[in-house]
PyMOL commands that place a pseudoatom at each C-alpha (Angstrom):
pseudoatom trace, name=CA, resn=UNK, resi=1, chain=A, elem=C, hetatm=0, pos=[136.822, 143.665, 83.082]
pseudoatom trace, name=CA, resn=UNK, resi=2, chain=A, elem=C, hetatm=0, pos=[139.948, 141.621, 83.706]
pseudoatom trace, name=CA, resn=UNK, resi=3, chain=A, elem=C, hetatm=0, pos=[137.832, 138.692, 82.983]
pseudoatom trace, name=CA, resn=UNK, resi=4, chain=A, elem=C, hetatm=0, pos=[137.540, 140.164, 79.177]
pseudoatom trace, name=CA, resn=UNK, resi=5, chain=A, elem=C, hetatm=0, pos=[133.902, 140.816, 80.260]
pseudoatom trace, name=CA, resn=UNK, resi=6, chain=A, elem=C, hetatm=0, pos=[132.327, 144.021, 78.818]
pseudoatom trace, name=CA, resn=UNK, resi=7, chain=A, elem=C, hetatm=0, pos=[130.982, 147.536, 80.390]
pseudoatom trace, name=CA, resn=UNK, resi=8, chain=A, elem=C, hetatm=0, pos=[127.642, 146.275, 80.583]
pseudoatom trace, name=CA, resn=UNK, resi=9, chain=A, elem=C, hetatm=0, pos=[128.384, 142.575, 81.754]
pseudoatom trace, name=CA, resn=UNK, resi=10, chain=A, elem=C, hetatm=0, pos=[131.208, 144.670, 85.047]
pseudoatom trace, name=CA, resn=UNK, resi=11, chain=A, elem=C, hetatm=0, pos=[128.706, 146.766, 85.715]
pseudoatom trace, name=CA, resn=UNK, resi=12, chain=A, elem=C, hetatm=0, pos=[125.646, 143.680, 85.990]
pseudoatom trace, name=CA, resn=UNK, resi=13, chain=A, elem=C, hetatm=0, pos=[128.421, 141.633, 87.946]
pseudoatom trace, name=CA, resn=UNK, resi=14, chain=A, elem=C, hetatm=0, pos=[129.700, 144.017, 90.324]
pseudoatom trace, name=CA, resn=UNK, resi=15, chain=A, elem=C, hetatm=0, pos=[126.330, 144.881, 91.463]
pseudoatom trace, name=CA, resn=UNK, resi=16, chain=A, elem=C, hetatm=0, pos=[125.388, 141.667, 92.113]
pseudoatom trace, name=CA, resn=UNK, resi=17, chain=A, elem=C, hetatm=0, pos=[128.595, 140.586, 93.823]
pseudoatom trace, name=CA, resn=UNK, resi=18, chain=A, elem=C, hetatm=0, pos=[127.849, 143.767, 95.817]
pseudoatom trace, name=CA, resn=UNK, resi=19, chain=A, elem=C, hetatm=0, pos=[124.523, 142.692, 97.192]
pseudoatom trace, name=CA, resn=UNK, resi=20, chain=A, elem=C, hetatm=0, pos=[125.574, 138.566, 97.464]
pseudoatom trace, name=CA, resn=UNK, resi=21, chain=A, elem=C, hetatm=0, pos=[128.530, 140.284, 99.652]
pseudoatom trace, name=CA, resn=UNK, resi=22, chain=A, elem=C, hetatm=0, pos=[126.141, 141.830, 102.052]
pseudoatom trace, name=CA, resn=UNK, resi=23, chain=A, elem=C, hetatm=0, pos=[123.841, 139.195, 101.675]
pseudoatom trace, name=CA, resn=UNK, resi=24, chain=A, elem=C, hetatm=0, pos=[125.876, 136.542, 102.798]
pseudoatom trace, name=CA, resn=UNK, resi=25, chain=A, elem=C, hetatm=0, pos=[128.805, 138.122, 105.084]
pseudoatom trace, name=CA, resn=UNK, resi=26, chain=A, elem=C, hetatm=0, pos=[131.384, 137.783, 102.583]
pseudoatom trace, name=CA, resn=UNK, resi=27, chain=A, elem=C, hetatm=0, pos=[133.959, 139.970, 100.858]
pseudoatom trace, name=CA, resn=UNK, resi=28, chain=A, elem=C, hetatm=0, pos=[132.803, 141.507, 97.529]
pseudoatom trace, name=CA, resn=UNK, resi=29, chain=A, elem=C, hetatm=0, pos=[135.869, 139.367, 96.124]
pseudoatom trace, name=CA, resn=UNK, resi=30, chain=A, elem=C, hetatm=0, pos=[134.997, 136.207, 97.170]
pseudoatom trace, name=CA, resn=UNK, resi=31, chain=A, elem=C, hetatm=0, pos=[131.277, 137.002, 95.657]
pseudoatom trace, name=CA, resn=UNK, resi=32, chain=A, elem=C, hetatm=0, pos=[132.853, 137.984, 92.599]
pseudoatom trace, name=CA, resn=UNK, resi=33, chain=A, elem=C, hetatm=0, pos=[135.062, 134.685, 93.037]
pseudoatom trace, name=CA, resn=UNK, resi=34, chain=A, elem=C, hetatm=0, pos=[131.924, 132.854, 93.627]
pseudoatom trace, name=CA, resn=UNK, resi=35, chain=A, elem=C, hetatm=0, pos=[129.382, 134.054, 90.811]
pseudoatom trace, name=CA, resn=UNK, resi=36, chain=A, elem=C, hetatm=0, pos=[131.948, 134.259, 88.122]
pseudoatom trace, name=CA, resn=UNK, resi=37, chain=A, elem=C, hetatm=0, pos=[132.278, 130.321, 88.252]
pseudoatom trace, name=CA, resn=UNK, resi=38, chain=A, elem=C, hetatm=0, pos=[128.943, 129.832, 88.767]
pseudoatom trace, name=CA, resn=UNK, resi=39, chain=A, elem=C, hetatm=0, pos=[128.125, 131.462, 85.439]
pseudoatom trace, name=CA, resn=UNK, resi=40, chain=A, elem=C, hetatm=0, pos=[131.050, 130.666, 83.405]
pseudoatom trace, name=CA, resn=UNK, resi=41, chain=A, elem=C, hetatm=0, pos=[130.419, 126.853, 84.738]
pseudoatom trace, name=CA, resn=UNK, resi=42, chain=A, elem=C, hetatm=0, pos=[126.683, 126.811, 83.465]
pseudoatom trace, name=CA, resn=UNK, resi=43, chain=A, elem=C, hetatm=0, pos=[127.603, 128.888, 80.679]
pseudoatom trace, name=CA, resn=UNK, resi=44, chain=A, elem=C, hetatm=0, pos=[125.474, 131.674, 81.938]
pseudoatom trace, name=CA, resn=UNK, resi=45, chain=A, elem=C, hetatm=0, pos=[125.254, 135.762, 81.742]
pseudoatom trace, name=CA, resn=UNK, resi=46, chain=A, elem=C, hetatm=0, pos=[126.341, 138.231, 83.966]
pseudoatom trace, name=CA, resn=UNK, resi=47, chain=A, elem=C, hetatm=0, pos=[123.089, 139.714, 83.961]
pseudoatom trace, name=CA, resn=UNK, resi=48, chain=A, elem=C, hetatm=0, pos=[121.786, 136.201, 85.870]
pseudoatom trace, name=CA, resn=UNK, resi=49, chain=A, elem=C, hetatm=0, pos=[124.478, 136.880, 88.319]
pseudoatom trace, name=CA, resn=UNK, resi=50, chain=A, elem=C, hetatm=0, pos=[121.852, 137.967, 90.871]
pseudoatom trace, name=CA, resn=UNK, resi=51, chain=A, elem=C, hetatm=0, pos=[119.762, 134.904, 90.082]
pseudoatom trace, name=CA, resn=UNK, resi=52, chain=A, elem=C, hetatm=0, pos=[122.385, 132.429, 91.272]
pseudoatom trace, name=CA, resn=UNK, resi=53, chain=A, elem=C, hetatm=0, pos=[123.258, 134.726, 94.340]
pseudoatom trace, name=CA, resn=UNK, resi=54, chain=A, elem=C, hetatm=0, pos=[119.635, 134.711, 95.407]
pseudoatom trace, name=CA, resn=UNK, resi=55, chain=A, elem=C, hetatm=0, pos=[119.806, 130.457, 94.402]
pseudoatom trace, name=CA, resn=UNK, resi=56, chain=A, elem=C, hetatm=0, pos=[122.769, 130.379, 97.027]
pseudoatom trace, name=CA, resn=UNK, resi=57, chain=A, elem=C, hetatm=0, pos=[120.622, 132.413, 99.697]
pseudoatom trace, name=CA, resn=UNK, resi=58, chain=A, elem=C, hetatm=0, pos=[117.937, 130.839, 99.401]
pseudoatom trace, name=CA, resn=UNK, resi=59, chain=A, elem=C, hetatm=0, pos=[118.673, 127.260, 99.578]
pseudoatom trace, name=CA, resn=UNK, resi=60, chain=A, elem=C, hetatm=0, pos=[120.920, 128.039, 102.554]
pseudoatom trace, name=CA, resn=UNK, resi=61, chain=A, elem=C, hetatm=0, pos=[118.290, 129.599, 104.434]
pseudoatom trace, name=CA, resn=UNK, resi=62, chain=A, elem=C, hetatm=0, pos=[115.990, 126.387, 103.417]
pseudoatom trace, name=CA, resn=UNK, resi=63, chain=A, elem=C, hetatm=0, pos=[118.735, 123.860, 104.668]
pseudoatom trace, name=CA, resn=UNK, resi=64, chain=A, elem=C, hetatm=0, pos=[121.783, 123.146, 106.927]
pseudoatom trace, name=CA, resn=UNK, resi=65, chain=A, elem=C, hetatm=0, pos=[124.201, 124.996, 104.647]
pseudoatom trace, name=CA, resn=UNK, resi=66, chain=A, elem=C, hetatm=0, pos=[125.846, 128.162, 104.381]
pseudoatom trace, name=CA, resn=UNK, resi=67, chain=A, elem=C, hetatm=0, pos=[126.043, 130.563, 100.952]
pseudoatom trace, name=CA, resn=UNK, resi=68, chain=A, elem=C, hetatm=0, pos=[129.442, 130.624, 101.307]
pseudoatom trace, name=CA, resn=UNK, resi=69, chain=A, elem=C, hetatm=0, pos=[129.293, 126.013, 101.598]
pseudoatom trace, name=CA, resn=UNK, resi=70, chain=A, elem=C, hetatm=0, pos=[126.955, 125.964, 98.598]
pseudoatom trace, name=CA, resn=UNK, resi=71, chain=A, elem=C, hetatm=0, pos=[129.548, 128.405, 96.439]
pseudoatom trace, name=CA, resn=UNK, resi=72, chain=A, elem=C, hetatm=0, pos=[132.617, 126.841, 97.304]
pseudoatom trace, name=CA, resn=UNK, resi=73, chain=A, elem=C, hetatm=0, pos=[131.100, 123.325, 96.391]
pseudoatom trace, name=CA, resn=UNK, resi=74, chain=A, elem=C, hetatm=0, pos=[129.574, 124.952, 93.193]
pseudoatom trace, name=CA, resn=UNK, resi=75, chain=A, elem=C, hetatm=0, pos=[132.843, 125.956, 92.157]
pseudoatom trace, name=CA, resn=UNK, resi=76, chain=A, elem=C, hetatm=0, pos=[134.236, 122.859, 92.932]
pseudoatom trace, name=CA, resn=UNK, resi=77, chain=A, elem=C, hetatm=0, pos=[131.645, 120.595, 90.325]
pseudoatom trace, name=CA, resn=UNK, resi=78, chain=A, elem=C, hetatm=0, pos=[129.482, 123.537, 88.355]
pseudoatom trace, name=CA, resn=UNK, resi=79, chain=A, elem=C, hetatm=0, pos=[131.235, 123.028, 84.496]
pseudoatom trace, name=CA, resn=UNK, resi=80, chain=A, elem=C, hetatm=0, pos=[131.465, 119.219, 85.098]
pseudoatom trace, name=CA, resn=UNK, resi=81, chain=A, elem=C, hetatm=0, pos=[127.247, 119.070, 86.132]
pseudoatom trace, name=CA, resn=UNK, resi=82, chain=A, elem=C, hetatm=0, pos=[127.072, 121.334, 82.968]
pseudoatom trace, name=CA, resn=UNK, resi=83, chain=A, elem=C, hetatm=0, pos=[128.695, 119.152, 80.430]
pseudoatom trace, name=CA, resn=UNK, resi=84, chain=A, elem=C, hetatm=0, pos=[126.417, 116.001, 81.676]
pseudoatom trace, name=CA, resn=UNK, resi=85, chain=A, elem=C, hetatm=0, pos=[123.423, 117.948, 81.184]
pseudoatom trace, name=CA, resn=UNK, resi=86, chain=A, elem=C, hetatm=0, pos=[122.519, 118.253, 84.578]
pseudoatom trace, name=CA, resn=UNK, resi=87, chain=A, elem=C, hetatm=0, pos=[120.732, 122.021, 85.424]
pseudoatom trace, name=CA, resn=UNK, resi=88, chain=A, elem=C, hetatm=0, pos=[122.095, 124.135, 88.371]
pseudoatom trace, name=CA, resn=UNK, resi=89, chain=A, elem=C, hetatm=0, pos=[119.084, 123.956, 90.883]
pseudoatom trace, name=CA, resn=UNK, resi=90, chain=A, elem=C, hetatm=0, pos=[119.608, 120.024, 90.734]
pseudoatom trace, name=CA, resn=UNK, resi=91, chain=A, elem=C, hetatm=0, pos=[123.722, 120.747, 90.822]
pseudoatom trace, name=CA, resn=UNK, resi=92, chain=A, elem=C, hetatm=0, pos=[123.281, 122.634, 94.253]
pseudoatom trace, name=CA, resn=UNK, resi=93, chain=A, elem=C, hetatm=0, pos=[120.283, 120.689, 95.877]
pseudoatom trace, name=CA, resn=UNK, resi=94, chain=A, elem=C, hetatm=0, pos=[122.576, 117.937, 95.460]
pseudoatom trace, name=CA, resn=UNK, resi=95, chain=A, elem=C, hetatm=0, pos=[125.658, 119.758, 97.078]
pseudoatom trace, name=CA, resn=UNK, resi=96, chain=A, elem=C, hetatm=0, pos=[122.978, 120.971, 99.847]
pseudoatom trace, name=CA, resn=UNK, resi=97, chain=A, elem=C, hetatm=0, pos=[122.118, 117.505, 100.905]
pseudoatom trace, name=CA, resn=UNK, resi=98, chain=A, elem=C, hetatm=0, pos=[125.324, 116.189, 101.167]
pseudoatom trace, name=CA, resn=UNK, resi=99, chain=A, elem=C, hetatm=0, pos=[126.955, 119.057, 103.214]
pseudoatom trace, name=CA, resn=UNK, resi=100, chain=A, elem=C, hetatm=0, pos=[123.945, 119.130, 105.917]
pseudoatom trace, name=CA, resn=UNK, resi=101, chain=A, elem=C, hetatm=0, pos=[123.799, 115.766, 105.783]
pseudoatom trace, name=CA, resn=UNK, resi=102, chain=A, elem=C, hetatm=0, pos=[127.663, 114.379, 105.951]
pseudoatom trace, name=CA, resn=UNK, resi=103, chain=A, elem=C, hetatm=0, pos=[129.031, 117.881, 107.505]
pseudoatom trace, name=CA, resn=UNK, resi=104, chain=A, elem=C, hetatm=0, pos=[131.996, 117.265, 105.265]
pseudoatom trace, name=CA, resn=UNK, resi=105, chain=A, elem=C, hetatm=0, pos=[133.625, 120.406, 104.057]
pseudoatom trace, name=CA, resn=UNK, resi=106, chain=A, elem=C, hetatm=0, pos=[132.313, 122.090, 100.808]
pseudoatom trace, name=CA, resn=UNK, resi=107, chain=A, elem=C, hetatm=0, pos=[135.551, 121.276, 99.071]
pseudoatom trace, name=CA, resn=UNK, resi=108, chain=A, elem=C, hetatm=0, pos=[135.208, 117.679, 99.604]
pseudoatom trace, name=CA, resn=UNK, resi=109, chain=A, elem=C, hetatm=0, pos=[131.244, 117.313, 98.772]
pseudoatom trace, name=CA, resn=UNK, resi=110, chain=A, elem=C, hetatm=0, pos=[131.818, 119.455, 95.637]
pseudoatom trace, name=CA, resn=UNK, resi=111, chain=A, elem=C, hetatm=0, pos=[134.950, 117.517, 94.461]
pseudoatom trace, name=CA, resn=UNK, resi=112, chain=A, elem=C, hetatm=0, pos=[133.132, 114.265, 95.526]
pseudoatom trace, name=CA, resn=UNK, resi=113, chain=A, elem=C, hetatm=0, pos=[129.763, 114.874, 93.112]
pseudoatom trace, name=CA, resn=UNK, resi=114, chain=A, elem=C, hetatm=0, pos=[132.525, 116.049, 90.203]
pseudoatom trace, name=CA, resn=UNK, resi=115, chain=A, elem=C, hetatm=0, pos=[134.106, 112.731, 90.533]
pseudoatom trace, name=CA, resn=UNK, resi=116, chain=A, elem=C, hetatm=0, pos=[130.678, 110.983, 90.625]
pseudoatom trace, name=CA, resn=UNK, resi=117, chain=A, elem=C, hetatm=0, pos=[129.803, 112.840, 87.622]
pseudoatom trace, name=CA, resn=UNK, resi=118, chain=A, elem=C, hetatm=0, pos=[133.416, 112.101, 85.886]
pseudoatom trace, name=CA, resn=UNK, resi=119, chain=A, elem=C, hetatm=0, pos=[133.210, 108.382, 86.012]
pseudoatom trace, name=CA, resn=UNK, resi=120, chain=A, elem=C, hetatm=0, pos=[130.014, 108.497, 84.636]
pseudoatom trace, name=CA, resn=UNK, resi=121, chain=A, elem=C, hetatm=0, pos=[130.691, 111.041, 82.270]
pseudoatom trace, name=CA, resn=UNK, resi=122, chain=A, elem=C, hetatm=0, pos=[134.319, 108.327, 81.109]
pseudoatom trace, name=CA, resn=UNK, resi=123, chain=A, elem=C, hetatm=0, pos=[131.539, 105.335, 80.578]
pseudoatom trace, name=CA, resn=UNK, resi=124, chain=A, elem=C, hetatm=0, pos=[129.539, 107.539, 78.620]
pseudoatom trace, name=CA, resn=UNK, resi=125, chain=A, elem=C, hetatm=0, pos=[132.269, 109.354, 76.667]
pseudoatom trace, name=CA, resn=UNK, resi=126, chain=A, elem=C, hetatm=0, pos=[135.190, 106.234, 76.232]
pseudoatom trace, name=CA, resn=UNK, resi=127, chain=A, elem=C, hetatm=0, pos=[132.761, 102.733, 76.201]
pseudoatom trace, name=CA, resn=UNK, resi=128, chain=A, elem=C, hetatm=0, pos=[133.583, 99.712, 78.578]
pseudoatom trace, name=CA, resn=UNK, resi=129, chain=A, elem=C, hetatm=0, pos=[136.123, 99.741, 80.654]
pseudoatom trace, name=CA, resn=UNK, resi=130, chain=A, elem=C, hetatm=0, pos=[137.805, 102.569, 82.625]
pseudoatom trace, name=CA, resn=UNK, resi=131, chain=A, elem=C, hetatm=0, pos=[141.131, 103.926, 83.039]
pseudoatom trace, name=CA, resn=UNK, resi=132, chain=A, elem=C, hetatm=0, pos=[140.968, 102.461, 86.499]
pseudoatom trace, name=CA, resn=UNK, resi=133, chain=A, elem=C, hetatm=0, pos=[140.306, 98.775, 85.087]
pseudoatom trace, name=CA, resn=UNK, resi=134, chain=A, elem=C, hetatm=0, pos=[136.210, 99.290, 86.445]
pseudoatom trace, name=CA, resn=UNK, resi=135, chain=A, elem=C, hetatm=0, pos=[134.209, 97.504, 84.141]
pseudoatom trace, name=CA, resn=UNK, resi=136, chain=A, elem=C, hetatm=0, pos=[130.724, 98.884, 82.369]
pseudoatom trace, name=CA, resn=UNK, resi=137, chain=A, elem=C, hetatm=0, pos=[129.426, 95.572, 83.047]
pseudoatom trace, name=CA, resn=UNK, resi=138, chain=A, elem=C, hetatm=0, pos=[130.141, 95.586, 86.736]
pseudoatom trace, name=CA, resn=UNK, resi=139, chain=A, elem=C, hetatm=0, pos=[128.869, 99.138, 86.898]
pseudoatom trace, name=CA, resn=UNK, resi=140, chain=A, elem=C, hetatm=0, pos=[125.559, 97.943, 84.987]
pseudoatom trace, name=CA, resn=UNK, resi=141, chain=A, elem=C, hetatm=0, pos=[125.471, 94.733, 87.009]
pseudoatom trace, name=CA, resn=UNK, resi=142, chain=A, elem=C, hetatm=0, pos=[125.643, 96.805, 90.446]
pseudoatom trace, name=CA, resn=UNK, resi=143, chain=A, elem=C, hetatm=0, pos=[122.759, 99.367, 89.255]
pseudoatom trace, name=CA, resn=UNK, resi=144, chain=A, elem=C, hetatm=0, pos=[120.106, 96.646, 88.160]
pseudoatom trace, name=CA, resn=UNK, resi=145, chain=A, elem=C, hetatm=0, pos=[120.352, 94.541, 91.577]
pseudoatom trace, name=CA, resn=UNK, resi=146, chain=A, elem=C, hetatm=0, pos=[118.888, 97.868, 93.271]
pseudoatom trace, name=CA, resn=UNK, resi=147, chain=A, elem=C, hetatm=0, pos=[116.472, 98.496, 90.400]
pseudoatom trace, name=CA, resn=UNK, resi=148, chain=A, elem=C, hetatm=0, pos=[118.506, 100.837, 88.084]
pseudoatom trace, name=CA, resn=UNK, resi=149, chain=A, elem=C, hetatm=0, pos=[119.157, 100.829, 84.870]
pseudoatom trace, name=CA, resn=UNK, resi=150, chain=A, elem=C, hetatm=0, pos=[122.313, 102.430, 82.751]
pseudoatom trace, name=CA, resn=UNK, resi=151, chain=A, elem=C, hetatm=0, pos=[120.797, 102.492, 79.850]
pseudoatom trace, name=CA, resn=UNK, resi=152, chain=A, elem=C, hetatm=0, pos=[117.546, 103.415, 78.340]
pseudoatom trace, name=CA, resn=UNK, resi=153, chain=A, elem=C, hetatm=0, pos=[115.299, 100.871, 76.232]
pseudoatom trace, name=CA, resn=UNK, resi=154, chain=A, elem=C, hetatm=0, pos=[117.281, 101.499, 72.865]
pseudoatom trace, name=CA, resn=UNK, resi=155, chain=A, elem=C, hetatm=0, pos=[120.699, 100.579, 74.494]
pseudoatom trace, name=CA, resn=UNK, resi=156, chain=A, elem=C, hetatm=0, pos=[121.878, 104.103, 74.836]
pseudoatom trace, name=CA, resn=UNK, resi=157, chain=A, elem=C, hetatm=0, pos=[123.451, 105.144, 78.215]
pseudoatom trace, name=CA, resn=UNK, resi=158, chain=A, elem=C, hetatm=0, pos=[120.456, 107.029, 80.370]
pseudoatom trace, name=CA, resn=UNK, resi=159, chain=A, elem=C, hetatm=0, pos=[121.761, 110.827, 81.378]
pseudoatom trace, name=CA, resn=UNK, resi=160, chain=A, elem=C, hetatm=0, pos=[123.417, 111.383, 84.764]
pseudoatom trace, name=CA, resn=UNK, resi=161, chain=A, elem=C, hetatm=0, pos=[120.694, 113.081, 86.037]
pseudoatom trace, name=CA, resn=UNK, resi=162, chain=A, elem=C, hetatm=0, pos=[118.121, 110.706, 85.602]
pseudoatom trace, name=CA, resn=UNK, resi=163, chain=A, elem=C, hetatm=0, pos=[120.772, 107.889, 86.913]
pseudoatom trace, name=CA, resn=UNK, resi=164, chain=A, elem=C, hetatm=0, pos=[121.225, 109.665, 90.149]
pseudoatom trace, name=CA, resn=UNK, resi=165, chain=A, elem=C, hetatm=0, pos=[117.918, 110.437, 91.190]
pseudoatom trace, name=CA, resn=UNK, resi=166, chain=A, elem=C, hetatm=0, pos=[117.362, 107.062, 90.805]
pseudoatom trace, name=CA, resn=UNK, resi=167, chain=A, elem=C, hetatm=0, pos=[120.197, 105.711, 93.242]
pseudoatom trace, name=CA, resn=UNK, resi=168, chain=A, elem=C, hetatm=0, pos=[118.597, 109.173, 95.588]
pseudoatom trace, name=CA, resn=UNK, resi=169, chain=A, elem=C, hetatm=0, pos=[115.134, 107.517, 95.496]
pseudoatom trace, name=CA, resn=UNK, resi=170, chain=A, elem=C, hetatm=0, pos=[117.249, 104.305, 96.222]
for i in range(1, 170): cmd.bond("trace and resi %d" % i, "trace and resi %d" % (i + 1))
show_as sticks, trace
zoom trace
């Protein structure tokens, strides 16, 4: 309720956080912690709280990751991967595939795909040239000698999710 939540949306939420507690060996705060930026990141309900604990569960029985790695990462990236479009199963099979494959802590995996998704995001959003000095053109130029392209056939930049899983297939 602290979160200016309602009766109805407490109730939905502490439930869930009580069952993605037991679930995954963590404290009923931390699940709380964990599902509330989940769902205020994608701009979800509290009554899908138990649908994004049961997305955390599963994909880290299905892969080298913990619950706990795939939340932390989550909350590290999940309004960012919103705003460019991209949906939440693609957010955290992503995040999966880079912990189990690099190791690297959650923190830095999560943070890494948010900056990914921020410099693309600046080229969409501001036009040529980044704060940085980075160049569209360079950016463009790098993607087409491995086959991708930036933008679609009208000109118009292509969305980051269809970008990435290019450079994945890559």
């Amino acid at each position: 309720m602290q979160q200016g939540r309602s009766v109805n949306d407490t109730m939905q939420l502490t439930k869930a956080a009580a069952e993605s507690a037991r679930v995954a060996g963590i404290s009923a705060s931390q699940a709380v912690d964990y599902l509330t930026t989940a769902l205020n990141g994608f701009g979800m309900k509290a009554s899908q709280a138990l649908e994004v604990s049961d997305k955390f569960a599963a994909l880290a029985a299905s892969s080298a990751t913990s619950y706990d790695e795939l939340a932390v990462a989550l909350s590290k990236v999940a309004s960012q991967a919103s705003l460019a479009g991209m949906s939440m199963d693609y957010t955290l099979a992503l995040l999966a595939k880079g912990v189990e494959t690099t190791r690297e802590s959650a923190e830095s995996i999560g943070t890494a795909l948010k900056t990914v998704i921020a410099r693309m995001r600046e080229i969409t959003d501001y036009g040529a040239t980044l704060e940085d000095g980075t160049d569209i053109n360079n950016v463009e130029k790098q993607l087409s000698q491995v086959g991708i392209a930036l933008r679609d056939n009208n000109g118009e930049l292509r969305s980051t999710q269809a970008v990435l899983n290019e450079v994945g297939l890559k």
